[in-house]
C-alpha positions in Angstrom: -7.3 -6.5 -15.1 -5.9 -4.0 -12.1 -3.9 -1.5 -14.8 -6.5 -1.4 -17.2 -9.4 -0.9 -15.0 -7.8 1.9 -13.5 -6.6 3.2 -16.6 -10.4 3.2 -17.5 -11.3 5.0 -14.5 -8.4 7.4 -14.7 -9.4 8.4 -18.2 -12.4 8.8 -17.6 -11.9 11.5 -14.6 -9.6 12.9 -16.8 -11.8 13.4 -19.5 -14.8 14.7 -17.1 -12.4 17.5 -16.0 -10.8 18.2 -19.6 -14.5 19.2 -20.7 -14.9 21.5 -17.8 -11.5 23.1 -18.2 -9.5 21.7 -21.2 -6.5 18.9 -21.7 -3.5 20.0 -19.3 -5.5 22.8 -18.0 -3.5 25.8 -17.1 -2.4 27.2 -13.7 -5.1 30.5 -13.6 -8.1 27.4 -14.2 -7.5 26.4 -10.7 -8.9 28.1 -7.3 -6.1 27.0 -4.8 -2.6 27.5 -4.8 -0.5 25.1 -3.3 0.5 23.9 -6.9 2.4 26.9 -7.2 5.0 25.3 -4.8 5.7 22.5 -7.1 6.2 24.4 -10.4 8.4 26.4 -9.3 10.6 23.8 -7.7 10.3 22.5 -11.2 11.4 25.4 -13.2 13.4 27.3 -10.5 15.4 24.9 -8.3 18.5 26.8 -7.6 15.9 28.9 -5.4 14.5 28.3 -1.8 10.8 27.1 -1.3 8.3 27.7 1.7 8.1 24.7 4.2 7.0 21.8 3.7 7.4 22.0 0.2 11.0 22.6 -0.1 11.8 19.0 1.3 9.1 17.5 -1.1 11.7 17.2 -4.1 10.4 13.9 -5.9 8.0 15.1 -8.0 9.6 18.6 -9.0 12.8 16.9 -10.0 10.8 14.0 -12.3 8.5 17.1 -13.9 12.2 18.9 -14.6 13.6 15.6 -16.1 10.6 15.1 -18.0 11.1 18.6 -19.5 14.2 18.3 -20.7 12.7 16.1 -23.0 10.9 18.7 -24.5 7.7 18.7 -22.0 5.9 21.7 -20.8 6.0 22.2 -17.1 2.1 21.3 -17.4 2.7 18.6 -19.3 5.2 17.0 -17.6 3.5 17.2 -14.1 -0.1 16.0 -16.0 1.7 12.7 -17.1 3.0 12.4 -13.6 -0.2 12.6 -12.1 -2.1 10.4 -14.7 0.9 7.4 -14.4 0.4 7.9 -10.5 -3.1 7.7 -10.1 -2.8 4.4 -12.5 -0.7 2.5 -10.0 -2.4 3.7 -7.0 -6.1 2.5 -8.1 -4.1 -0.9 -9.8 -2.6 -1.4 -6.5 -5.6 -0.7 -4.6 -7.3 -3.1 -6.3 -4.5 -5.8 -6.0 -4.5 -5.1 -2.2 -8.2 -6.1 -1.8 -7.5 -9.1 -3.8 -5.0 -10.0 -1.5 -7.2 -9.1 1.3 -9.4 -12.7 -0.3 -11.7 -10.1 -1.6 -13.4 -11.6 -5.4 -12.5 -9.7 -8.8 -16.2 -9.0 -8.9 -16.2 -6.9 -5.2 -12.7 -5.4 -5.8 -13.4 -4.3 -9.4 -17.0 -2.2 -8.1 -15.1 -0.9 -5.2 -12.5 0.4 -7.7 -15.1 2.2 -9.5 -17.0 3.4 -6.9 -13.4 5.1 -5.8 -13.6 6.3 -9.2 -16.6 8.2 -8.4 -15.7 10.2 -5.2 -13.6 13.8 -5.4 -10.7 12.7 -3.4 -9.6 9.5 -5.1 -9.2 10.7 -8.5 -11.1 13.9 -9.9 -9.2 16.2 -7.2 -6.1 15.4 -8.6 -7.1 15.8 -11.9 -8.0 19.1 -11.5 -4.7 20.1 -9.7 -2.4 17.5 -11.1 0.8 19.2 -10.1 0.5 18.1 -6.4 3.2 15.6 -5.2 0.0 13.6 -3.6 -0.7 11.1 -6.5 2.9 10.1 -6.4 2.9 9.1 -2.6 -0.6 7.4 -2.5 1.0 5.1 -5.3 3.8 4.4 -3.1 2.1 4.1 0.0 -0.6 1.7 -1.5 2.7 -0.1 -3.3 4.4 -0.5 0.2 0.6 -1.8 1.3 0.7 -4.3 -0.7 3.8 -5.9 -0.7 3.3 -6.3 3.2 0.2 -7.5 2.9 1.5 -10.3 0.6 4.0 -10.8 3.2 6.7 -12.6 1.4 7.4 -9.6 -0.8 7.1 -7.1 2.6 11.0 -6.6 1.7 10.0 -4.7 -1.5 8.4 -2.1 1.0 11.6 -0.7 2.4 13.4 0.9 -1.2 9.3 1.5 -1.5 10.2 3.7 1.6 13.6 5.1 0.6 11.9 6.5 -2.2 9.2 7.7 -0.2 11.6 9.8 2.1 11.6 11.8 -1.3 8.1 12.3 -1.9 6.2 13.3 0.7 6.4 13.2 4.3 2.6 11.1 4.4 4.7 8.2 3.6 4.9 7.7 7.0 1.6 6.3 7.8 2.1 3.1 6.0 4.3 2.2 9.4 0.9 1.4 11.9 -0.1 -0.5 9.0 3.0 -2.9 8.8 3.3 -3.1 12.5 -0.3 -4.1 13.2 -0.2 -6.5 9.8 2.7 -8.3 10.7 1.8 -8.6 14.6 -1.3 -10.3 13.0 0.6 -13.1 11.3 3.9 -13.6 13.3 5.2 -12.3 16.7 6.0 -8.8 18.3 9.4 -9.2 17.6 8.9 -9.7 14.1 6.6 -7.1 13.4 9.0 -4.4 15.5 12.3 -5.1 13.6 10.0 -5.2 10.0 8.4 -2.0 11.2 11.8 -0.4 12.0 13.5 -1.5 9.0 10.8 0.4 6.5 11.0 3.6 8.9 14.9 3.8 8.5 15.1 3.5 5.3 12.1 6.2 5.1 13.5 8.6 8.0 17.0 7.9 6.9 15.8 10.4 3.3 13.5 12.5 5.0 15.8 13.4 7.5 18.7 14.0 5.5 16.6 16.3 3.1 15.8 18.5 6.2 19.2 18.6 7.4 20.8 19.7 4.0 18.1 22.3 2.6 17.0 25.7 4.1 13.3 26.4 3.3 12.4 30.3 3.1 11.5 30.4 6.2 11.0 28.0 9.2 8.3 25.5 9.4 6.0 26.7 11.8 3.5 23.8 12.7 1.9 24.9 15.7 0.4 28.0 13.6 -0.9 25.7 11.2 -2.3 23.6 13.9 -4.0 26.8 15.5 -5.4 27.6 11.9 -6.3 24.2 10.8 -8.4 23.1 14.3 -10.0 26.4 14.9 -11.4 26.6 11.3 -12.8 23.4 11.6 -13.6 23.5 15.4 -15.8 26.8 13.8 -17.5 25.1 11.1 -18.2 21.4 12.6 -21.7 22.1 12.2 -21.8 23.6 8.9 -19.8 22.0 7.1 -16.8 20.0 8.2 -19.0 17.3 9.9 -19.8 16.5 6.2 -16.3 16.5 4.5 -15.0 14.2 7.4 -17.9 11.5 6.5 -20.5 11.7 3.6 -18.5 14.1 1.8 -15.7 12.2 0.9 -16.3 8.7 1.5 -19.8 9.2 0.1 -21.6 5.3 -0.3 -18.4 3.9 1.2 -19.8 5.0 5.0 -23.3 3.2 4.8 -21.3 0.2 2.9 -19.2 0.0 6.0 -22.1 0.4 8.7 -24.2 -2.1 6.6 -23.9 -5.0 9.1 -24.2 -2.8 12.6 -23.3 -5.9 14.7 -20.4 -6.9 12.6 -18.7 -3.3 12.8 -16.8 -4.0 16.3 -15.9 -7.4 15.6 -14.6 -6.0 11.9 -12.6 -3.2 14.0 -11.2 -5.8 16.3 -9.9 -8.1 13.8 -9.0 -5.5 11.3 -6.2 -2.9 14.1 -3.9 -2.5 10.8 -6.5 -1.1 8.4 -7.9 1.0 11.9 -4.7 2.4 12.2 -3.9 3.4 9.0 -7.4 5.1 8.8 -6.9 6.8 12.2 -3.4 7.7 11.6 -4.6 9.3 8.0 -7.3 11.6 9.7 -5.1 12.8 12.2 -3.3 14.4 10.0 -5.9 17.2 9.3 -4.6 18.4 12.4 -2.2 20.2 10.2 -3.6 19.8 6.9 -5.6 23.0 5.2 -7.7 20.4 3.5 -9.9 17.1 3.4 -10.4 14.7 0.6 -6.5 14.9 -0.6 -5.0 14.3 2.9 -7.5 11.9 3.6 -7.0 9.8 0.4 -4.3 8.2 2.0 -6.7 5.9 3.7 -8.2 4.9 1.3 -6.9 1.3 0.9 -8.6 1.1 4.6 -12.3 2.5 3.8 -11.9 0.1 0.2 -11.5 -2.7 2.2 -14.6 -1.9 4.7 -16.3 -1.3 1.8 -15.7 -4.6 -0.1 -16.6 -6.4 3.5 -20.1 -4.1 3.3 -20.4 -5.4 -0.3 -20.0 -9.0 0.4 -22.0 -9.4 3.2 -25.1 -8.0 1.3 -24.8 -10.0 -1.5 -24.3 -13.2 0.7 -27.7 -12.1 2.2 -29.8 -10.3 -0.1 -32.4 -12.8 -1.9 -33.8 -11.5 -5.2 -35.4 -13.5 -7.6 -34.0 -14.0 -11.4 -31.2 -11.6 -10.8 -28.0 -12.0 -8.7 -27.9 -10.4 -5.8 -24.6 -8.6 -6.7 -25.9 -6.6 -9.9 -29.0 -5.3 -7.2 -26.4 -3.9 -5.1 -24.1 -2.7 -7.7 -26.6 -0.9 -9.1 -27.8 0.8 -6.2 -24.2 1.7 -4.8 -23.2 3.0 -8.5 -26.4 5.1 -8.7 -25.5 7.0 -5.1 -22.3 7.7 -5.7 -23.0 9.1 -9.0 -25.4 11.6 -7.3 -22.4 12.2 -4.9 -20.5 12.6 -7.7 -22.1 14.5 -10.0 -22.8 17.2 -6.3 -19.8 17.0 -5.2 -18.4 21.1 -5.8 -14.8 21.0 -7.5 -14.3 23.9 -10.0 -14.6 26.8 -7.2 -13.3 28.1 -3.9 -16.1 26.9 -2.1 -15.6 23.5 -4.0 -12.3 22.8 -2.5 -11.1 20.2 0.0 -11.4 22.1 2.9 -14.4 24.6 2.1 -16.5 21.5 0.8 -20.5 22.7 1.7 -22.8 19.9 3.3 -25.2 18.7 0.8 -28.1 17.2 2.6 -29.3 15.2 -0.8 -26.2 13.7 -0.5 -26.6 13.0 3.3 -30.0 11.8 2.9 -29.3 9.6 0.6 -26.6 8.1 2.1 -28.5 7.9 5.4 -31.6 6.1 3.7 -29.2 3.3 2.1 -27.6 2.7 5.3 -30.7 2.5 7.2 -32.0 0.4 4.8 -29.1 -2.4 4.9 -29.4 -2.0 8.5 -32.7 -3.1 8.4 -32.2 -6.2 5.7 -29.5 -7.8 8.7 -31.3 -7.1 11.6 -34.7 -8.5 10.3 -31.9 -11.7 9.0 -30.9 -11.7 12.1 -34.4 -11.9 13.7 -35.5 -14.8 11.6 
């Protein structure tokens, strides 16, 4: 059920981005440029890359195998990205599961993932990124440790992650915090420690043995990243950090407004991970893709929102599920179907508030709000 509902909703994206721009869209179809990175890593590895990139040699080197099988360089990173996004959304879903989550709940969430920029469509559109193949490993290392007795399975998980991407890294809150819950400090130190050598002991080596073009100059990007954002709080990045990439996922999670600190206290490994995640746009020149990595987090606040409205709401001759499914499929279709992709002012960091969008989202959360405190009253 996991593979093939993602495989639906991965088609699907795939398809809605193929009619904009064509199967395996090429290179000139797409307004930014960090792609460029990749490909020629892929076609051109005997020569030095810009930093962070040139440590980031996973997905170039599986695009290069797959070539020599007679791919295209688009080609080979398209099937990448499609067989990535696959496992991610199946493992996603598995995780909630896990979490005691029903198949009903984690299949909608799913869906509604489906129907946001950052899960799925982004990628779609620039599918030589090395993202997709990280999110898939980080939501793999996930949920072996949430299933505990597999948590084992996390740390090649994490060698192989040392080769990816450097975002790996945020899955370590996660397994600290996760195992602290179950077992004691002791335990969750030494698992912790063994998944972050087996990570470091790649990511470290990588930067030790290859010499980027130039150094990697983070407190620049720092300067840049904060005092863009700093300069357009109010206009637009106020949206991207809430409504504009989590779309119906933030009223979902706000639903029960007495619940939320008693959710955040007993939930310090999915808080964590989600805090960890946005702290990287510190340094990140964009929104939705660095942010995906929390998703696992926001799906699971979500599929709490979910179930505790359709433990409360009362409608007669329907369930109470398909009222709320309906409604949370129809808002995030309008996010959606709003949502700017195919354009500079579209893209993950440049995102424009749209106050349809906001409104709606606003009204549906206010709404819920008002179905448990009016509960509550009676």
């Amino acid at each position: 059920m996991a593979l093939a509902l993602a495989a639906l909703i991965v088609a699907a994206n795939a398809g809605y981005v193929a009619s904009k721009l064509g199967v395996v869209h090429r290179v000139r179809d797409v307004m930014e440029t960090d792609h460029r990175h990749y490909i020629h890593m892929a076609m051109s590895p005997q020569e030095a890359e810009d930093p962070p990139y040139a440590f980031r040699v996973a997905v170039p080197t599986l695009a290069r195998g797959l070539m020599a099988w007679g791919l295209s360089v688009n080609q080979a990173f398209y099937a990448l990205t499609q067989i990535s996004l696959g496992a991610f959304l199946a493992c996603t879903f598995l995780f909630l599961r896990a979490r005691g989550f029903t198949p009903e709940v984690s299949a909608l969430v799913l869906v509604l993932m489906g129907l946001t920029q950052g899960a799925v469509r982004w990628f779609e559109y620039q599918y030589w990124m090395s993202d997709p193949l990280c999110m898939a490993l980080v939501a793999a290392a996930i949920l072996a440790i949430e299933v505990d007795t597999s948590w084992r399975l996390a740390i090649p998980i994490a060698f192989a992650g040392g080769f990816v991407r450097e975002s790996f890294v945020l899955i370590l809150p996660f397994a600290f915090f996760r195992t602290l819950a179950r077992h004691d400090i002791k335990q969750a130190l030494l698992r912790t420690v063994a998944i972050a050598a087996a990570f470091f002991s790649v990511s470290l080596s990588l930067h030790a043995v290859i010499t980027p073009i130039a150094p990697d100059d983070w407190w620049s990007g720092i300067v840049d990243s904060m005092g863009f954002r700093y300069r357009r709080l109010f206009d637009s990045q106020w949206y991207v950090l809430t409504f504009g990439t989590w779309g119906v996922f933030v009223p979902l999670a706000l639903a029960e407004i007495r619940a939320v600190a008693r959710r955040l206290r007993d939930n310090l490994d999915l808080v964590t991970l989600t805090l960890a995640t946005y702290a990287t746009l510190i340094i990140s020149n964009n929104t939705e893709r660095p942010l995906a990595y929390a998703w696992l987090a926001v799906a699971a606040a979500g599929a709490a929102g979910l179930r505790s409205l359709t433990a409360v709401i009362r409608t007669p001759y329907r369930h109470p599920f398909h009222r709320v499914a309906a409604v949370c499929l129809g808002a995030q279709m309008v996010h959606f179907g709003l949502t700017r992709w195919n354009d500079l002012s579209g893209s993950s960091l440049y995102q424009p508030a749209n106050f349809i969008v906001t409104g709606l989202m606003l009204a549906l959360g206010l709404v819920w709000a008002l179905v448990f405190a009016r509960l509550k009253a009676t």
